[in-house]
Backbone of each chain as nested JSON, in Angstrom:
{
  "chains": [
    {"id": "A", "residues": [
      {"number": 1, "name": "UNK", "atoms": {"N": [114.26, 89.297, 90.388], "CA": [115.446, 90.029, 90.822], "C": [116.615, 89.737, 89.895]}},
      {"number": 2, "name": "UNK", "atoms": {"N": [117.223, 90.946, 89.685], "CA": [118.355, 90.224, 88.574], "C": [119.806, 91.16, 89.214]}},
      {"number": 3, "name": "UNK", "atoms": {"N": [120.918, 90.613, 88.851], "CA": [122.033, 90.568, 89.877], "C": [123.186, 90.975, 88.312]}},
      {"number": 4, "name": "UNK", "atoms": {"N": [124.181, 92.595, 88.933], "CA": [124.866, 92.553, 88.395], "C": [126.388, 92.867, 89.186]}},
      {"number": 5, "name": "UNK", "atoms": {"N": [126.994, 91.932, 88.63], "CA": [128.46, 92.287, 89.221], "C": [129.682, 93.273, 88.818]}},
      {"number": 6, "name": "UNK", "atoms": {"N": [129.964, 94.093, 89.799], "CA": [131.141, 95.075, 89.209], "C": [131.818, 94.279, 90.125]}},
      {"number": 7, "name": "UNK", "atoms": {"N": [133.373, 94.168, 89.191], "CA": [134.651, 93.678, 89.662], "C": [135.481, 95.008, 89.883]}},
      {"number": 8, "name": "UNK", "atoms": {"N": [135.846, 95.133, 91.076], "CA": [137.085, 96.39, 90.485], "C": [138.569, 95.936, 91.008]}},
      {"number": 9, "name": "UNK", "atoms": {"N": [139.008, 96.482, 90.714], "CA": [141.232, 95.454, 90.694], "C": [141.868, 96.724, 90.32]}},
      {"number": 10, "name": "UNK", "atoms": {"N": [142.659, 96.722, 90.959], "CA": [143.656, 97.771, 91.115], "C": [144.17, 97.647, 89.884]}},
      {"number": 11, "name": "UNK", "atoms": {"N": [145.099, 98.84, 89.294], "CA": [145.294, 98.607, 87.925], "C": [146.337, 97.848, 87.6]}},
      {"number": 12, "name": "UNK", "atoms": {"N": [147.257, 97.591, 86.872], "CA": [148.075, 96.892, 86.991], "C": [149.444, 97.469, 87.703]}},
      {"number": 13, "name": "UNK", "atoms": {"N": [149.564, 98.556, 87.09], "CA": [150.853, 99.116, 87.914], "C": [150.824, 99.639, 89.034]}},
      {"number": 14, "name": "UNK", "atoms": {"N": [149.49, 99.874, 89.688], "CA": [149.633, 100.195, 90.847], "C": [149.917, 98.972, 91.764]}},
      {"number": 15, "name": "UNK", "atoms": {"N": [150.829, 99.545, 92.771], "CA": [151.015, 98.066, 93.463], "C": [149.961, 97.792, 94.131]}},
      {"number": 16, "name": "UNK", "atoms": {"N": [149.885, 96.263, 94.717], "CA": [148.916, 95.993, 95.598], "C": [149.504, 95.492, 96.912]}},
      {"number": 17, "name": "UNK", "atoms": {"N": [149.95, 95.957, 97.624], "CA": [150.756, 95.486, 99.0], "C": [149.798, 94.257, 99.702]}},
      {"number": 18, "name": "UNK", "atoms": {"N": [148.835, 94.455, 99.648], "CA": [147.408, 93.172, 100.564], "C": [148.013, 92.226, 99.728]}},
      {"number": 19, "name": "UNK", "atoms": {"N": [147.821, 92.165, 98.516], "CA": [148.554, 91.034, 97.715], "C": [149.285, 90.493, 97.546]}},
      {"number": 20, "name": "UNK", "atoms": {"N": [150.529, 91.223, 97.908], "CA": [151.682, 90.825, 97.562], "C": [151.693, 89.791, 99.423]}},
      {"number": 21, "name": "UNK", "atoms": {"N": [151.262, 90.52, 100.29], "CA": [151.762, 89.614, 101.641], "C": [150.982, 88.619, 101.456]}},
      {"number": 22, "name": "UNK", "atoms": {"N": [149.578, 88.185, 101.114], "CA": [149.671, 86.844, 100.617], "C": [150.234, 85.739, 100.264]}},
      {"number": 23, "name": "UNK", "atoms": {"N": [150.737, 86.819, 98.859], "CA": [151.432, 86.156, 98.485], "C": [152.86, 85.501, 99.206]}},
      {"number": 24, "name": "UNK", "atoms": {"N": [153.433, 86.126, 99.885], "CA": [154.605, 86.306, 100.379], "C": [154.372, 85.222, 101.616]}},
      {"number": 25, "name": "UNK", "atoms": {"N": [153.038, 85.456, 102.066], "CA": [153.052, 84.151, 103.315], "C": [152.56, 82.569, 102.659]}},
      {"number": 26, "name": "UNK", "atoms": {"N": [152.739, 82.551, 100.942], "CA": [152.462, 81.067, 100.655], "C": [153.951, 80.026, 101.004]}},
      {"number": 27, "name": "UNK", "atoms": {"N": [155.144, 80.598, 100.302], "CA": [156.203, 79.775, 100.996], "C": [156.15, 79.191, 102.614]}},
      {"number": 28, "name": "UNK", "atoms": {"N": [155.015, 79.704, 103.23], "CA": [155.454, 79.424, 104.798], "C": [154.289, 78.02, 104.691]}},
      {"number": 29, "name": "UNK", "atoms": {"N": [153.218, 78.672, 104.245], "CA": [152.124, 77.68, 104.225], "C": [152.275, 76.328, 103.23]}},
      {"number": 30, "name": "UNK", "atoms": {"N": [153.562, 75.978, 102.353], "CA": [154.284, 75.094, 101.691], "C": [153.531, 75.143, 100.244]}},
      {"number": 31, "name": "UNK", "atoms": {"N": [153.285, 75.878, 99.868], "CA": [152.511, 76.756, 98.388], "C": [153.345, 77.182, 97.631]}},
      {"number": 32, "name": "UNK", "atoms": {"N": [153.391, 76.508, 96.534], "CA": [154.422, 76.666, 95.642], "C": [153.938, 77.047, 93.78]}},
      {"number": 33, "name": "UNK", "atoms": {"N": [154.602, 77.837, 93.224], "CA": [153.962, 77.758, 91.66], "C": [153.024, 79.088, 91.22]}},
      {"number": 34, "name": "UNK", "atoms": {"N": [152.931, 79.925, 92.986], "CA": [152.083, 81.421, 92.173], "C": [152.659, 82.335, 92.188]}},
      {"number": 35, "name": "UNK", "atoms": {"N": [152.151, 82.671, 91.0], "CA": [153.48, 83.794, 90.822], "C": [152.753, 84.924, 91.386]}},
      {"number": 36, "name": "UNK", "atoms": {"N": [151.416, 85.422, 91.168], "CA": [151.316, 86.647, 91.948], "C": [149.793, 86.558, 92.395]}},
      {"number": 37, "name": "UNK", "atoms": {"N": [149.811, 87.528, 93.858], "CA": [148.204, 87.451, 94.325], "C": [147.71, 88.966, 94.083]}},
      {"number": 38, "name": "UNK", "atoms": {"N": [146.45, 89.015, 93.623], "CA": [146.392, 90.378, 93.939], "C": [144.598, 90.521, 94.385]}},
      {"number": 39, "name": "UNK", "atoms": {"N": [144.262, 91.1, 94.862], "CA": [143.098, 91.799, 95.984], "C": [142.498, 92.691, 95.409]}},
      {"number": 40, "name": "UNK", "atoms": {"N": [141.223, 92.3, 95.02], "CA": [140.534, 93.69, 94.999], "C": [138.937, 93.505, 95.369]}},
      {"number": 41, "name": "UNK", "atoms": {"N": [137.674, 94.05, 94.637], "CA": [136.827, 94.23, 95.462], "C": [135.696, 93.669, 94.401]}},
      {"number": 42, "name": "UNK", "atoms": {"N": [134.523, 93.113, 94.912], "CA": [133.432, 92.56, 93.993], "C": [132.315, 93.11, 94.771]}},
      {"number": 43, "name": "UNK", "atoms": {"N": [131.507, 93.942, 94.103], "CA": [130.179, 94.407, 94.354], "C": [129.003, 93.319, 93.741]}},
      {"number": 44, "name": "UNK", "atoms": {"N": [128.161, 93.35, 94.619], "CA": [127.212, 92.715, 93.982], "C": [125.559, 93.891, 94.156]}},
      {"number": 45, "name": "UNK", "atoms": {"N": [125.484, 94.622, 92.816], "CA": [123.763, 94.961, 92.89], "C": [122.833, 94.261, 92.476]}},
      {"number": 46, "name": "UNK", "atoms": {"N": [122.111, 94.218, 93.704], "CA": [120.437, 93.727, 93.099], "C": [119.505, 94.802, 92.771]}},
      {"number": 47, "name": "UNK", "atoms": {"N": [119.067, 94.186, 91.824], "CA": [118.06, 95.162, 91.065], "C": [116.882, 94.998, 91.326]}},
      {"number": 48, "name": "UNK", "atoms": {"N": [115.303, 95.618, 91.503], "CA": [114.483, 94.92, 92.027], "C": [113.829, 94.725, 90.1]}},
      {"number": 49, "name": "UNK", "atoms": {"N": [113.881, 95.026, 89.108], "CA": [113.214, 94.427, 88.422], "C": [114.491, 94.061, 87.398]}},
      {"number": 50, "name": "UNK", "atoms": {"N": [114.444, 94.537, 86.331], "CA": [115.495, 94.256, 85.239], "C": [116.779, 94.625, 85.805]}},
      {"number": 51, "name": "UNK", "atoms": {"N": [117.619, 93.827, 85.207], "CA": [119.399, 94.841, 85.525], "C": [119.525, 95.516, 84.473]}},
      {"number": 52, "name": "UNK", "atoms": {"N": [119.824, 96.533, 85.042], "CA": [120.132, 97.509, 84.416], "C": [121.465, 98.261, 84.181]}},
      {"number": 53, "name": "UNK", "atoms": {"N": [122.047, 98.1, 83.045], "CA": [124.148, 97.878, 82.928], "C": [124.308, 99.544, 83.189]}},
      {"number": 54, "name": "UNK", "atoms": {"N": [123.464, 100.186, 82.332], "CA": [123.805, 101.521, 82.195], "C": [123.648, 102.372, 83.871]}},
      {"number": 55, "name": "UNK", "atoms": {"N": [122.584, 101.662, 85.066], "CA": [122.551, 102.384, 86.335], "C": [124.188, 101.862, 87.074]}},
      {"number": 56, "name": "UNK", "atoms": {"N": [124.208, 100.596, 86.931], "CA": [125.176, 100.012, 87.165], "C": [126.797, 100.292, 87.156]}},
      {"number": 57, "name": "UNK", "atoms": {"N": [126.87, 100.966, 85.46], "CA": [128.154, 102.031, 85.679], "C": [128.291, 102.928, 85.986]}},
      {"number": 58, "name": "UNK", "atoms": {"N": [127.0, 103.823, 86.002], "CA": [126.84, 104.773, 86.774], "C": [127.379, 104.7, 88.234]}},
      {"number": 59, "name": "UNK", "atoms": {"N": [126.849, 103.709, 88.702], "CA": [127.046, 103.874, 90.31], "C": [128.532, 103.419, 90.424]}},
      {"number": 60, "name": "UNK", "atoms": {"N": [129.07, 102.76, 89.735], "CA": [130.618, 101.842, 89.849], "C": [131.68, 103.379, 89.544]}},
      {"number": 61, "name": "UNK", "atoms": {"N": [130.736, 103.914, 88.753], "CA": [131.945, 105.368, 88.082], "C": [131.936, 106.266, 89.601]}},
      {"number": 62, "name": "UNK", "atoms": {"N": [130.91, 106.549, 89.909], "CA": [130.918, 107.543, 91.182], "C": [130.932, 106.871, 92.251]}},
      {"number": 63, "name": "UNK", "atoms": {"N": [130.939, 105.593, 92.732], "CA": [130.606, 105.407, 94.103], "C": [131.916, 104.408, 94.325]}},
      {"number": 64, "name": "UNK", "atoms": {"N": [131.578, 103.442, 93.153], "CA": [132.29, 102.28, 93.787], "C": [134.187, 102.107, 93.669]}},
      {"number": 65, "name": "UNK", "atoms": {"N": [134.329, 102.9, 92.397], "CA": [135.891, 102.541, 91.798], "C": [136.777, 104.005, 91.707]}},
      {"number": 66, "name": "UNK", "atoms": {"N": [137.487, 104.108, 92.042], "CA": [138.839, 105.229, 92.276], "C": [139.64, 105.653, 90.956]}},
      {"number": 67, "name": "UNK", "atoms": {"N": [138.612, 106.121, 89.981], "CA": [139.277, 105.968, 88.285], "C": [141.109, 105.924, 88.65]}},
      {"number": 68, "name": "UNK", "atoms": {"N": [141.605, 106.416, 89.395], "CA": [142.662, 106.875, 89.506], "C": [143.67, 106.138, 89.213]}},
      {"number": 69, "name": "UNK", "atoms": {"N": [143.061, 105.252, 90.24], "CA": [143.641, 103.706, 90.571], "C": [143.594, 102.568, 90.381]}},
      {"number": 70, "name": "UNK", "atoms": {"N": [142.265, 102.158, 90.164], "CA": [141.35, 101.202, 89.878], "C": [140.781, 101.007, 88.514]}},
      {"number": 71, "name": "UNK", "atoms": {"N": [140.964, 99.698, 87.877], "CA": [139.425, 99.087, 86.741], "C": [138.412, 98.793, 87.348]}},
      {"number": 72, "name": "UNK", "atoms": {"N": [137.33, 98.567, 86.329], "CA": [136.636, 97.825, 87.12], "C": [135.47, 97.281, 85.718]}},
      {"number": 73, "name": "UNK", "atoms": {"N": [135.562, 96.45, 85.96], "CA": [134.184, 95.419, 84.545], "C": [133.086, 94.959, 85.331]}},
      {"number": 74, "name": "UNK", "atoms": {"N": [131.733, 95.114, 84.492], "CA": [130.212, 94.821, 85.006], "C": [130.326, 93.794, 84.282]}},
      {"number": 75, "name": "UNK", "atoms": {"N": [129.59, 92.999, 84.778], "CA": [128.31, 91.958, 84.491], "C": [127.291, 91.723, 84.734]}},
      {"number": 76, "name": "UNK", "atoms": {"N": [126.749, 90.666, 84.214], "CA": [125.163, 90.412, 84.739], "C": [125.52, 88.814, 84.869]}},
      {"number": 77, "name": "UNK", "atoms": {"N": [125.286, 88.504, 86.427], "CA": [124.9, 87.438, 87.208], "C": [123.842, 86.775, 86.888]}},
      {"number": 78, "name": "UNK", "atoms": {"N": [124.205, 85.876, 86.035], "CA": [122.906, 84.648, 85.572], "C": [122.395, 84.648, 87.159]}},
      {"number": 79, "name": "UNK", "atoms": {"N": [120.713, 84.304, 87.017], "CA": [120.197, 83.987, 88.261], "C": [120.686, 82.409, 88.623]}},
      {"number": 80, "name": "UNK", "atoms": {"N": [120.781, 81.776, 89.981], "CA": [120.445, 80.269, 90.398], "C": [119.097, 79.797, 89.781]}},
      {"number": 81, "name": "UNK", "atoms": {"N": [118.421, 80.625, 90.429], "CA": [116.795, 80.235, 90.782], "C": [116.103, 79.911, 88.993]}}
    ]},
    {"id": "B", "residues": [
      {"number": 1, "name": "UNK", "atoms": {"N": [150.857, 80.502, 81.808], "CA": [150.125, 81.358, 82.972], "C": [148.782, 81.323, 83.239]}},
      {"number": 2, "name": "UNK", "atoms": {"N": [148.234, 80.653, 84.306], "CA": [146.939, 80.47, 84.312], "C": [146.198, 80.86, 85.873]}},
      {"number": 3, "name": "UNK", "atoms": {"N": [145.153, 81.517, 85.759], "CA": [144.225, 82.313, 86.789], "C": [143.208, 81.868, 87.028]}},
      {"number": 4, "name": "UNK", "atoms": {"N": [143.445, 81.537, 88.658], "CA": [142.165, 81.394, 89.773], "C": [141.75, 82.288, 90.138]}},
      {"number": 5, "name": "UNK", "atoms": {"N": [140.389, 82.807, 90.223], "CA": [139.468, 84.0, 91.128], "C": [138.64, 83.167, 92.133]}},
      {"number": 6, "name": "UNK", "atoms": {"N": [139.325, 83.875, 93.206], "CA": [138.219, 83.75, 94.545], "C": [137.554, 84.607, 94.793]}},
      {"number": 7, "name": "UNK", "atoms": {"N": [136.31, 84.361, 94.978], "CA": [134.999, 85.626, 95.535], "C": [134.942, 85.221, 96.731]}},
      {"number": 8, "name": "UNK", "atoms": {"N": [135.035, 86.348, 97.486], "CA": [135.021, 85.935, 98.924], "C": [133.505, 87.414, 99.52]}},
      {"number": 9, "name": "UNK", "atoms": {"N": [132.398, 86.733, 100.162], "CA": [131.109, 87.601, 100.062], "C": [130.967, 87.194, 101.396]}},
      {"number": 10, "name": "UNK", "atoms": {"N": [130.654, 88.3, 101.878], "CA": [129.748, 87.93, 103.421], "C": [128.545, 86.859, 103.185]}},
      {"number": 11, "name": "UNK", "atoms": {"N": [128.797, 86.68, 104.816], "CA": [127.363, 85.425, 104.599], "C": [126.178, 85.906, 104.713]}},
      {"number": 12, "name": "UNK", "atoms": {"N": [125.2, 85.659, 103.822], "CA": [123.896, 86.369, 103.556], "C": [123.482, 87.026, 105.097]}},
      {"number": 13, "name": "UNK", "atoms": {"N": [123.586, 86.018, 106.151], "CA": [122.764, 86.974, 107.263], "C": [123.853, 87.853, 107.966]}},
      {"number": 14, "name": "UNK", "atoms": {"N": [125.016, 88.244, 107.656], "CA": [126.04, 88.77, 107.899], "C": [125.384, 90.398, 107.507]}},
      {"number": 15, "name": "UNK", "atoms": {"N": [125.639, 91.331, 108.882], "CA": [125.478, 92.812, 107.374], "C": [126.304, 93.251, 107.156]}},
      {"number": 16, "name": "UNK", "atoms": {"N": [126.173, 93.862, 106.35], "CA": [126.963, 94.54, 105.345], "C": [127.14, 96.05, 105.167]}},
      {"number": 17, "name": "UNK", "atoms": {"N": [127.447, 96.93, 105.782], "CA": [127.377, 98.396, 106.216], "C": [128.105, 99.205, 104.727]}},
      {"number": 18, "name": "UNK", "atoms": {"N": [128.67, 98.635, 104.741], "CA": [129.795, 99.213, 103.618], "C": [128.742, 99.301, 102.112]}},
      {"number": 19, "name": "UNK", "atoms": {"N": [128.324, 98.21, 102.089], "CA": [127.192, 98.178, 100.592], "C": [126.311, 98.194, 101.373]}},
      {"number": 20, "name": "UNK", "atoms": {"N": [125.399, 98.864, 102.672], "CA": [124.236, 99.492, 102.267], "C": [124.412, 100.565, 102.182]}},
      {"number": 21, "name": "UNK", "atoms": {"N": [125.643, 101.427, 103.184], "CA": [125.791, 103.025, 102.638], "C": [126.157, 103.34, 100.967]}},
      {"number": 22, "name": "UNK", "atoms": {"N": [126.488, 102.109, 100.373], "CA": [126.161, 102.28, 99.246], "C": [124.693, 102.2, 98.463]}},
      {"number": 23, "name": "UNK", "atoms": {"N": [124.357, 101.485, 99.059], "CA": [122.522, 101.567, 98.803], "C": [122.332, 102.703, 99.186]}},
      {"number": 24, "name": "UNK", "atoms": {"N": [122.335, 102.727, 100.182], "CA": [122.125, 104.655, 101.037], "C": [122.185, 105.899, 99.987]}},
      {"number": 25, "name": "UNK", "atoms": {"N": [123.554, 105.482, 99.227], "CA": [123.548, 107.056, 98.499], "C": [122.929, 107.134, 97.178]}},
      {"number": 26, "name": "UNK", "atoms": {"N": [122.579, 106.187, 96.462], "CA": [122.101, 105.838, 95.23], "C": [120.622, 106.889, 94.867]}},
      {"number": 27, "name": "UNK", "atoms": {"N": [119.718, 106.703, 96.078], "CA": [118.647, 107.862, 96.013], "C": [119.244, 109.298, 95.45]}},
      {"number": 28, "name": "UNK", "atoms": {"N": [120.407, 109.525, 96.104], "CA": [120.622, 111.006, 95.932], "C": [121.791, 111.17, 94.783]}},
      {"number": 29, "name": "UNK", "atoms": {"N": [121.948, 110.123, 94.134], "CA": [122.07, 110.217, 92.755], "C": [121.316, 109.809, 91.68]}},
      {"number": 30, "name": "UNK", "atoms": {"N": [120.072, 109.657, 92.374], "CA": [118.839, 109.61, 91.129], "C": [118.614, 108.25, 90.588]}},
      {"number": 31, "name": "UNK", "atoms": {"N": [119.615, 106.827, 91.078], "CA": [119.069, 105.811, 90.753], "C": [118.69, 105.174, 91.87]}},
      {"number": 32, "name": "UNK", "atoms": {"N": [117.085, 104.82, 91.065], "CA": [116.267, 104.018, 91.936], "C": [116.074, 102.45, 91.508]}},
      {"number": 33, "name": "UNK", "atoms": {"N": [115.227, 101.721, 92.133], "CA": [115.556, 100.272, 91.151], "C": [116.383, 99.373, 92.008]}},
      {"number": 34, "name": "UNK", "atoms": {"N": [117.508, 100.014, 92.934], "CA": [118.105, 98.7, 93.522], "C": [117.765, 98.411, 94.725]}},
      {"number": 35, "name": "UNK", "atoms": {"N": [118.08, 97.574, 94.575], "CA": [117.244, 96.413, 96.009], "C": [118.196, 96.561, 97.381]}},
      {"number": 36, "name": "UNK", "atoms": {"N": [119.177, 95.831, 96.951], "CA": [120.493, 95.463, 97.543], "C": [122.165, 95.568, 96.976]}},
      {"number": 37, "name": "UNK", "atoms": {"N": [123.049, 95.848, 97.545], "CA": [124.282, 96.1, 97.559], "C": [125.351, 95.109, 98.174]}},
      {"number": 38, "name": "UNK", "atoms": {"N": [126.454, 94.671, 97.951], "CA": [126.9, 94.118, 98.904], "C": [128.192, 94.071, 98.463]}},
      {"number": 39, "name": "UNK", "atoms": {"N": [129.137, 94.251, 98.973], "CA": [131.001, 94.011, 98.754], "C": [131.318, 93.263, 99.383]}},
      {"number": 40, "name": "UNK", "atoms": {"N": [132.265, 92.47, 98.687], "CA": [133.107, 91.92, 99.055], "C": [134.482, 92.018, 98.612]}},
      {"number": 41, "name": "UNK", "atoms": {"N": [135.527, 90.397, 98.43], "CA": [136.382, 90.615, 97.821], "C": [136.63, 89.417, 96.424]}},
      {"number": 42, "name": "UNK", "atoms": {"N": [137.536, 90.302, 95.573], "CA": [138.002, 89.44, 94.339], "C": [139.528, 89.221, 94.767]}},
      {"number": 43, "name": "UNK", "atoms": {"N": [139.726, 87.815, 94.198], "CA": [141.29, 87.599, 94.554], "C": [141.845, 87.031, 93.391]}},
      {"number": 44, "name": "UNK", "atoms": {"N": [142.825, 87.766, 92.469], "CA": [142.659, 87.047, 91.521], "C": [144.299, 86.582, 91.892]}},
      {"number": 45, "name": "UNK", "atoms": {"N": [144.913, 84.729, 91.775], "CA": [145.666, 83.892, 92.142], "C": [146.367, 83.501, 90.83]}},
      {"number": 46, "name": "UNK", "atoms": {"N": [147.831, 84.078, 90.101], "CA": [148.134, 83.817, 89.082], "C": [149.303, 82.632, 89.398]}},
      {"number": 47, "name": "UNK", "atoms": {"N": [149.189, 81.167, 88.34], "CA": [149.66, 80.438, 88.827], "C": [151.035, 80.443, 87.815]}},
      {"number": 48, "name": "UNK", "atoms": {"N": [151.9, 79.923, 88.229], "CA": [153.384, 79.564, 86.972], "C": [152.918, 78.848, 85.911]}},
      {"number": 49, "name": "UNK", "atoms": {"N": [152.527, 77.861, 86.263], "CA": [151.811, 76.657, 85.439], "C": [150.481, 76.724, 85.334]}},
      {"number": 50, "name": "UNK", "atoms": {"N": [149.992, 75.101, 85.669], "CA": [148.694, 74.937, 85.132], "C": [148.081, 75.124, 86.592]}},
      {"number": 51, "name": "UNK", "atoms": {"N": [146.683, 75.671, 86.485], "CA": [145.781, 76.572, 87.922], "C": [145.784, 74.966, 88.147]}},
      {"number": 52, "name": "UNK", "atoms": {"N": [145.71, 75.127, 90.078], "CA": [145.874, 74.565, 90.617], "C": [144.302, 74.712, 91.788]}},
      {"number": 53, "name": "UNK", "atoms": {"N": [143.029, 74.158, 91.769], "CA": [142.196, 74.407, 92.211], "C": [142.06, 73.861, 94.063]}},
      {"number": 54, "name": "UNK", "atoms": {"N": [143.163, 72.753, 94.111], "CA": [143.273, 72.262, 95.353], "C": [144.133, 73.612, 96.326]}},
      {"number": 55, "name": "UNK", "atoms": {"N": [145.167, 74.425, 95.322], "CA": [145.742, 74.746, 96.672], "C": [145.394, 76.354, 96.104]}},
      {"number": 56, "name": "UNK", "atoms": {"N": [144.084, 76.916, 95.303], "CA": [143.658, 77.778, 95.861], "C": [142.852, 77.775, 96.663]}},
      {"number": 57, "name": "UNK", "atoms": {"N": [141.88, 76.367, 97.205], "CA": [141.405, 76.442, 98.173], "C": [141.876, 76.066, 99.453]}},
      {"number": 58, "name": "UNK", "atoms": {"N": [143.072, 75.698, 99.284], "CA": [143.71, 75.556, 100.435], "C": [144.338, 77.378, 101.457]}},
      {"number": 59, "name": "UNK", "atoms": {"N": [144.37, 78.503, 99.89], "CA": [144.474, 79.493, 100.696], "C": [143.634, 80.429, 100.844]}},
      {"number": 60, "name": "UNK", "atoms": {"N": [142.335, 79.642, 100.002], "CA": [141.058, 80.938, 100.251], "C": [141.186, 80.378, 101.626]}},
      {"number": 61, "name": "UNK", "atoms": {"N": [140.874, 78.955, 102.431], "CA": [140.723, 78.567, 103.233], "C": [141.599, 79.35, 104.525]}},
      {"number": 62, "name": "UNK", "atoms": {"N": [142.9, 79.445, 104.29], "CA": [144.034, 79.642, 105.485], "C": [143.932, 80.762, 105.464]}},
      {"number": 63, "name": "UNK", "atoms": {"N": [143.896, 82.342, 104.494], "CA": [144.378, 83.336, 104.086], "C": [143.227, 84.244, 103.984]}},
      {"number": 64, "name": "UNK", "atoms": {"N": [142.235, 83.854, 103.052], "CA": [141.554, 85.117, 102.275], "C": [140.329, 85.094, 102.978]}},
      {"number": 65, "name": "UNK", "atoms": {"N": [140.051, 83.764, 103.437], "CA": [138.384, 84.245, 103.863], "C": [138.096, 84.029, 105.025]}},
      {"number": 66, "name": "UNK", "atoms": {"N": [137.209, 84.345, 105.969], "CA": [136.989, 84.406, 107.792], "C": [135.619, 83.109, 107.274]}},
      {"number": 67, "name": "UNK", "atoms": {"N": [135.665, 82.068, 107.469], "CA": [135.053, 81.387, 107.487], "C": [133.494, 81.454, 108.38]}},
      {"number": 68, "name": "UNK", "atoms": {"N": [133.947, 81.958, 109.547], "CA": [132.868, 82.233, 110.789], "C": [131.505, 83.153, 109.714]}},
      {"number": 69, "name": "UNK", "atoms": {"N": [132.497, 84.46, 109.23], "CA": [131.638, 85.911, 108.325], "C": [131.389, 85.584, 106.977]}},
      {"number": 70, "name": "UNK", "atoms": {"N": [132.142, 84.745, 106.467], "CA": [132.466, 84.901, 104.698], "C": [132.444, 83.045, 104.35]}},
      {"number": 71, "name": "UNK", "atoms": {"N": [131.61, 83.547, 103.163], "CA": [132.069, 82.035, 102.175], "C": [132.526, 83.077, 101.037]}},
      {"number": 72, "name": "UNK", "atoms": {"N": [132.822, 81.746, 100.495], "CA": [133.871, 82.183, 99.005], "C": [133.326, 80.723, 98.229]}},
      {"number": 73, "name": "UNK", "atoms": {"N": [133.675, 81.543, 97.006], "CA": [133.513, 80.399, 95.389], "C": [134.641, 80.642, 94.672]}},
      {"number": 74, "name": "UNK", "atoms": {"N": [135.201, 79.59, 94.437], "CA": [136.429, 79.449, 93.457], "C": [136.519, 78.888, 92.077]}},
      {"number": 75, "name": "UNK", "atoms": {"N": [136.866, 79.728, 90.928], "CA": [136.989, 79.424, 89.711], "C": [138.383, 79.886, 88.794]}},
      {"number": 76, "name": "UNK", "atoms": {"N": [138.206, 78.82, 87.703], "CA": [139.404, 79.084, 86.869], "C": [138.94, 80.278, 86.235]}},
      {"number": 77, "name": "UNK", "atoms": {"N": [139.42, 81.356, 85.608], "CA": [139.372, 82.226, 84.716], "C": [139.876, 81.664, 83.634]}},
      {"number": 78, "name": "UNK", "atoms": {"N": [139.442, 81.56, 82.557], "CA": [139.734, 81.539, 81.137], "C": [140.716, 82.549, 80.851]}},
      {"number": 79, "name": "UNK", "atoms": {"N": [142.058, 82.518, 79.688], "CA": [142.682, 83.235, 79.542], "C": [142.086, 84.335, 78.561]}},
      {"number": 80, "name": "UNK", "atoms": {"N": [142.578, 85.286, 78.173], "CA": [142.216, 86.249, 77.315], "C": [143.176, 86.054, 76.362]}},
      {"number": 81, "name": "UNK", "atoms": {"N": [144.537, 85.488, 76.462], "CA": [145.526, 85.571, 75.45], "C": [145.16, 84.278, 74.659]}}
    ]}
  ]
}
């Protein structure tokens, strides 16, 4: 089984409001020194034989990421095992 | 300026509806091959200074992840600059 990861993150200028209240509730929690949080989403596909990068953006372009709004970078997940 | 990423993933026997209707639609875009799907979240934690690994887990802990549903793994990101 081999494992690839799409990251996707809002782009930069779009704001991220989930993030920012994070961020915004570290002063309460006595968290000091970050300058910014931001939220986004990690897919993980398993493949049943090889990973395969090229099915992978495929599916991240149409299914998983909002070109609009969103990046998003693949990898391939060294196995544990 | 230095960056912590938290992966925050359901717990394996947790399901996951969201990434199997993504498994779900993959047939009817013609890729076959995957096994499994699964989302979660990326958090990426930008610090003033130098990353601070104690008190991003102090807010994957308080903030980002449901402990009961979700584990999380925490790492420094290497800079790009």
């Amino acid at each position: 089984m081999a494992r690839v990861v799409v990251d996707v993150m809002l782009k930069p200028e779009i704001l991220d409001p989930q993030g920012q209240a994070v961020a915004n509730a570290l002063p309460r929690l006595g968290v000091a020194g970050v300058e910014a949080v931001r939220i986004g989403k990690r897919i993980e596909i398993d493949f049943t034989g090889e990973a395969d990068l090229d099915k992978a953006q495929e599916i991240a372009d149409k299914l998983l990421a909002n070109p609009v709004i969103e990046d998003f970078t693949i990898r391939v997940e060294e196995s544990e095992a």
